[in-house]
C-alpha positions as CSV (number, residue, x, y, z in Angstrom):
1,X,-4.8,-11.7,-16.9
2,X,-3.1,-14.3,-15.2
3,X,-1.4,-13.5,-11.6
4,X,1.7,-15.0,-13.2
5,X,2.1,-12.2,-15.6
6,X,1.5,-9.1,-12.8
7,X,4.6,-7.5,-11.9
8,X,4.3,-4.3,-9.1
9,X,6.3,-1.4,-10.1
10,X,9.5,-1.1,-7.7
11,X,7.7,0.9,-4.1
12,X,9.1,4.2,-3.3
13,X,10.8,4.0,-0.3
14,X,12.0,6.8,1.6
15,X,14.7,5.7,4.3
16,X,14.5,7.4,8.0
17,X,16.7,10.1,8.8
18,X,17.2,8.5,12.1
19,X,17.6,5.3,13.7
20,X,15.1,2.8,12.0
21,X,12.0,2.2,14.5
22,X,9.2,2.0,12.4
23,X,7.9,1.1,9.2
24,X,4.4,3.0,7.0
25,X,3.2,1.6,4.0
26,X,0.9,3.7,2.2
27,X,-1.2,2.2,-0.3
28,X,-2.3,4.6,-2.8
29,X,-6.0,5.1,-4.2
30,X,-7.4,4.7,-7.7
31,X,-6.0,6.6,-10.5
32,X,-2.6,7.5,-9.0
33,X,0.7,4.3,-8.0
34,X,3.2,4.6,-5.3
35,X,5.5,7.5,-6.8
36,X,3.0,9.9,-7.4
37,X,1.2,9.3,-4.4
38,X,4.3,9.7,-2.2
39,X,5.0,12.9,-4.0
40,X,1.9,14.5,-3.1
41,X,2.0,12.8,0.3
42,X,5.6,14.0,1.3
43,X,5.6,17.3,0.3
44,X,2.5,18.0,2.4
45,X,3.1,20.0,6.1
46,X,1.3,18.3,8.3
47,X,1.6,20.6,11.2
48,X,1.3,24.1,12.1
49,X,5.2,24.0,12.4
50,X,5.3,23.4,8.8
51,X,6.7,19.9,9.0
52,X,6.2,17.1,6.7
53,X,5.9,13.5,7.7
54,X,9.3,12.1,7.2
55,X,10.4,15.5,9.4
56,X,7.5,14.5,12.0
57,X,8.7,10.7,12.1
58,X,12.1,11.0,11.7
59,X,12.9,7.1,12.9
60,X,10.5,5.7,10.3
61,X,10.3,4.4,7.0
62,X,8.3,5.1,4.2
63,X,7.0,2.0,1.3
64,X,5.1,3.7,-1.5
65,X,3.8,0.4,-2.9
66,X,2.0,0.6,-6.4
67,X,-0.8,-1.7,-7.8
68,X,-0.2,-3.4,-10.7
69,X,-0.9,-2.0,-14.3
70,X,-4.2,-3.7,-14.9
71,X,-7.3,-2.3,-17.2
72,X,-9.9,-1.0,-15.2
73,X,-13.4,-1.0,-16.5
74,X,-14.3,2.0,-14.7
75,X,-11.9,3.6,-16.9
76,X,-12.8,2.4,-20.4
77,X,-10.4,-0.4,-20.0
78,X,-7.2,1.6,-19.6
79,X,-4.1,0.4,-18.2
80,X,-4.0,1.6,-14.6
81,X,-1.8,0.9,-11.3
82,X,-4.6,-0.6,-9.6
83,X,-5.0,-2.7,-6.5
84,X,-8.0,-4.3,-7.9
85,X,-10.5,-3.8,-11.3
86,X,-13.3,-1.2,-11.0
87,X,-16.4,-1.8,-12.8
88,X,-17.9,1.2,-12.2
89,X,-17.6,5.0,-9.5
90,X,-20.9,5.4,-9.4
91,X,-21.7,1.9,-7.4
92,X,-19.1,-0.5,-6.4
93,X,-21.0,-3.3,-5.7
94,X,-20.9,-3.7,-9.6
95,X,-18.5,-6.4,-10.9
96,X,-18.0,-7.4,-7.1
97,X,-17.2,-10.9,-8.5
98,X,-14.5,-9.7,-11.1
99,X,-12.6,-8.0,-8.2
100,X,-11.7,-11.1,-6.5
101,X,-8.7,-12.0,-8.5
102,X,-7.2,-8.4,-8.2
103,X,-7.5,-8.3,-4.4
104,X,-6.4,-11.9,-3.9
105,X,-2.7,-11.3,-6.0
106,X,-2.7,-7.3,-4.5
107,X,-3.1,-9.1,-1.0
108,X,-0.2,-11.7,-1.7
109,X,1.8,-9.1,-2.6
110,X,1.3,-7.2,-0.1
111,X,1.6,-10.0,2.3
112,X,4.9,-10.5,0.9
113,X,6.1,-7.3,1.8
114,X,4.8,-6.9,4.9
115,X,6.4,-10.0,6.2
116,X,10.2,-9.0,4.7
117,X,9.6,-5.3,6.5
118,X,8.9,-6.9,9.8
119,X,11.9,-9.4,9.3
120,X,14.1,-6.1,8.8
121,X,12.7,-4.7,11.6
122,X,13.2,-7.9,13.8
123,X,17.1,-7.9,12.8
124,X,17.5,-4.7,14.8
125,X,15.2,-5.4,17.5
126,X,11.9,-4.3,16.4
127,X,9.3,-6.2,15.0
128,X,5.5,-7.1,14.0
129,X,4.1,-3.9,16.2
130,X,6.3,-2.0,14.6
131,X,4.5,-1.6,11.0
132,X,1.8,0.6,10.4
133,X,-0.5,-0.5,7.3
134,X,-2.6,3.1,6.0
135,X,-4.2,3.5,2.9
136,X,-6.1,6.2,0.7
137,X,-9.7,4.8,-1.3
138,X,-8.8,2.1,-3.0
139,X,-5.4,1.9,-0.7
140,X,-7.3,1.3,2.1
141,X,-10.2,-1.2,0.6
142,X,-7.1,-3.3,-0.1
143,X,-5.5,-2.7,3.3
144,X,-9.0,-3.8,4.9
145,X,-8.6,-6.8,3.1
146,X,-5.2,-8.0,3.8
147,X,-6.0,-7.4,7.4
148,X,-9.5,-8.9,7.7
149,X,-8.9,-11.9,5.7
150,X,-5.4,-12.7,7.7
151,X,-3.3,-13.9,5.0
152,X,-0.1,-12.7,6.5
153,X,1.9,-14.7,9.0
154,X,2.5,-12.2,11.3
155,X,0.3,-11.0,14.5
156,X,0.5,-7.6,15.2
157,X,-0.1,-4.7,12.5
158,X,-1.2,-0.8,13.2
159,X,-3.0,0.8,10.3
């Protein structure tokens, strides 16, 4: 599959419920995209005051990202949101070479977004230190990658 024919499903986003100071993108793990993931996530208390994250972080925003539908081999070939192709569970270093083009278009995409969430940011104020990259599994092998292989154009970036 060529990256000219990968589209992302729309992210999830979850607006702050008060005055925009932050932005989390959560990058989902194998076998699940952006809308289930943020689901599960959000309906989750976090704390022993029963609160979930949007109620913890009230001033941030949420991006639910999904990988692209690709067939992953660890899966018989099924059509998947995936960040990347997964030959096998059992040992990942199998098919390492076959990932390459999955995390190279899953990084420009996310680059991509990154960078337009730290311009939003900017316009009131904010900025680069202001996004927070976390990931689940395969969420955060992709994460790792965006970060370590500095593709974005920006400096600063929690996660």
């Amino acid at each position: 599959m060529s990256n000219a024919s990968i589209t992302h499903p729309e992210p999830i986003i979850i607006p702050p419920s008060k005055p925009h100071t932050h932005t989390i993108i959560l990058l989902h793990g194998l076998s699940t995209n952006g809308s289930i993931f943020s689901a599960q996530l959000l309906s989750t208390a976090i704390n022993s005051a029963g609160l979930t994250i949007p109620q913890s972080f009230p001033g941030a925003k949420f991006i639910f990202p999904s990988g692209a539908p690709r067939r992953c081999t660890a899966f018989n070939n099924a059509l998947m949101n995936v960040w990347f192709d997964v030959s096998t569970i059992d040992d990942r270093t199998v098919g390492e070479d076959e990932q390459i083009e999955g995390l190279r278009e899953s990084s420009g995409y996310l680059c991509e977004l990154i960078s337009a969430e730290i311009a939003n940011l900017e316009k009131i104020g904010r900025g680069e230190g202001n996004v927070v990259l976390w990931g689940f599994s395969q969420g955060c092998a992709i994460g790792a990658w965006v970060v370590l292989n500095g593709e974005g154009s920006w400096g600063r970036l929690w996660g």
